[in-house]
N, C-alpha and C positions, 0 to 999 in steps of 0.2 A: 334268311338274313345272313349276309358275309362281310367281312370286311375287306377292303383292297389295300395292299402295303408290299413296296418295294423292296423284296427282300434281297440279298446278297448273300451268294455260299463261299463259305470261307474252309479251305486246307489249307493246314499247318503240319509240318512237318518237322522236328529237332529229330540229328543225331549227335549224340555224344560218343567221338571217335576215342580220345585220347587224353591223361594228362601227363605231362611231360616235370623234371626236376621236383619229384616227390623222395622227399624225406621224412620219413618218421623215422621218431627217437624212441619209441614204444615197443612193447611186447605186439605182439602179432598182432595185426587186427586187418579188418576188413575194408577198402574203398569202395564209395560209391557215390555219384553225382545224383542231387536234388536239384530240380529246376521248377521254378514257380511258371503259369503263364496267364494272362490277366484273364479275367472269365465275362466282365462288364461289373456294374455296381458295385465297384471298390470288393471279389471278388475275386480270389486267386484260386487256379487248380495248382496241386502241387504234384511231380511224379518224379519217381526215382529208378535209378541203373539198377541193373544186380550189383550186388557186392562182391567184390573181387578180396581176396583175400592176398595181404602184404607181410612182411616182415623187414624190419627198423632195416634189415641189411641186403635188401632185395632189392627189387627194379626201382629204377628214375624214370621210368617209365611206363605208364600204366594203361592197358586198351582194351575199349570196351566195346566201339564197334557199335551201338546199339540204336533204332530208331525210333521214334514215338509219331503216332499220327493222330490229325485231332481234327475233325471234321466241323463246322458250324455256322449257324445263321445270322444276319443281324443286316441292320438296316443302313443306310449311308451312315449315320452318326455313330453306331456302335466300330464300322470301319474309322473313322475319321480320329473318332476315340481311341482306336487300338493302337493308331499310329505314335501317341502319346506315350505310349506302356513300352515297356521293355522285360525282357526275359531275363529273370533272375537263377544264377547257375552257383548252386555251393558243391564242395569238395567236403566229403563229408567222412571221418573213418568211425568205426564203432570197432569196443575189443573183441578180443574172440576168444578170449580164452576163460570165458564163464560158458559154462553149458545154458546158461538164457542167452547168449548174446546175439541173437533174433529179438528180445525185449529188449536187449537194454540201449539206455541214450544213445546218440549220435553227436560227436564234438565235429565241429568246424572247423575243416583246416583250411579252406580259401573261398573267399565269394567275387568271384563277377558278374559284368552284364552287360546284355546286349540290347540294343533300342530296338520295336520293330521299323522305325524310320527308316532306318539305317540298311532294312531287307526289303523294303517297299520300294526304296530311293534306289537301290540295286540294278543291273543287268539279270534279266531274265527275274527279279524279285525270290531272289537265293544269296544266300553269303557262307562259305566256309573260310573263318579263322580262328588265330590262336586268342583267347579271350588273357590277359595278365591279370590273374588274381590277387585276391591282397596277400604279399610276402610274408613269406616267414620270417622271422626275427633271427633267425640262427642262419640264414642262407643266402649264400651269396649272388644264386639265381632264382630269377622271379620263375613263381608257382602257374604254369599255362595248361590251361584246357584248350585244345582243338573239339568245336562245333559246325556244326550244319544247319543251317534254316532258310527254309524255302516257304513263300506262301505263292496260294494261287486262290483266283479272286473269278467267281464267276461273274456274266453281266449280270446288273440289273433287270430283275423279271419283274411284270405285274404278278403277283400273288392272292387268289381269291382264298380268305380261308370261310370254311361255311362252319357257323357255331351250330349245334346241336340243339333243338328246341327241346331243353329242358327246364325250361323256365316260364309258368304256366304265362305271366304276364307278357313273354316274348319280346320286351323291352327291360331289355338287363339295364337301362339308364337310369331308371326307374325304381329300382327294385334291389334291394340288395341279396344275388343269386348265391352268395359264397354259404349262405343257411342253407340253402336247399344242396350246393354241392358237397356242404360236411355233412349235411343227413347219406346223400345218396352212398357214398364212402361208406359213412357208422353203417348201414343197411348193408353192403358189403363185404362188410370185413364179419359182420353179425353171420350172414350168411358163409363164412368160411368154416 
């Protein structure tokens, strides 16, 4: 028994190069960029830079150079969908000068974002620019991240997947299989 479905392979790639006219007014603390990316079903992944470590009288300048990849499946619609979504990028500092501050919060200093329309609708479906976060109130130059993002979009393949006959009735339509798959699991985990 298999089903056939059109699936499409989806690479994603963000780097976050740089953010440019950072001011902090604080005691030392740490930067580092959070960027959400849409996952399908009103799901986000979320993933972060290293932290770089600042101080209120240090660089306007800050580089991190760093790239993230993300490999995945989905079908015409989850494509059609993505196009919808946009990647959400925050500037983010936390202090440093507690010996937790690997624990503790993270305040916000700037949020943008980028459509995936806008890397789809692209040459070569890539875009590196300066994203203009929301401003700081004390500054007289706007808050910018330098990004990267590149998708690549394999063709459409037929896809046979074959389901596992563990379901004595062998019409899951039928039958509600999810009892028998949380036995086979508890049986499993029993067996650890």
């Amino acid at each position: 028994m298999g089903i056939v479905r059109n699936l499409c392979s989806l690479k994603f790639e963000v780097k976050v190069m740089e953010a440019r006219n950072v001011k902090l007014k604080t005691s030392p603390s740490s930067l580092f960029v959070r960027f959400y990316l849409h996952a399908g079903s009103n799901r986000k992944i979320e993933l972060n830079t290293t932290e770089i470590c600042s101080r209120s009288d240090d660089k306007v300048i800050i580089i991190w150079n760093q790239s993230f990849g993300l490999e995945c499946q989905g079908n015409e619609t989850a494509v059609e969908e993505l196009k919808k979504e946009s990647v959400v990028f925050e500037l983010r500092r936390r202090k440093t000068t507690s010996f937790m501050s690997k624990w503790s919060r993270s305040v916000l200093v700037g949020r943008g974002e980028v459509s995936w329309r806008s890397v789809v609708e692209s040459d070569g479906m890539e875009i590196e620019r300066f994203i203009v976060m929301d401003e700081m109130k004390d500054c007289n130059k706007p808050l910018m991240l330098k990004i990267a993002l590149k998708l690549q979009a394999s063709k459409l393949v037929n896809t046979k997947r074959v389901e596992e006959d563990l379901c004595v009735c062998r019409d899951c339509r039928t039958c509600n299989c999810l009892d028998y798959e949380a036995f086979v699991v508890a049986c499993a985990l029993d067996g650890i």
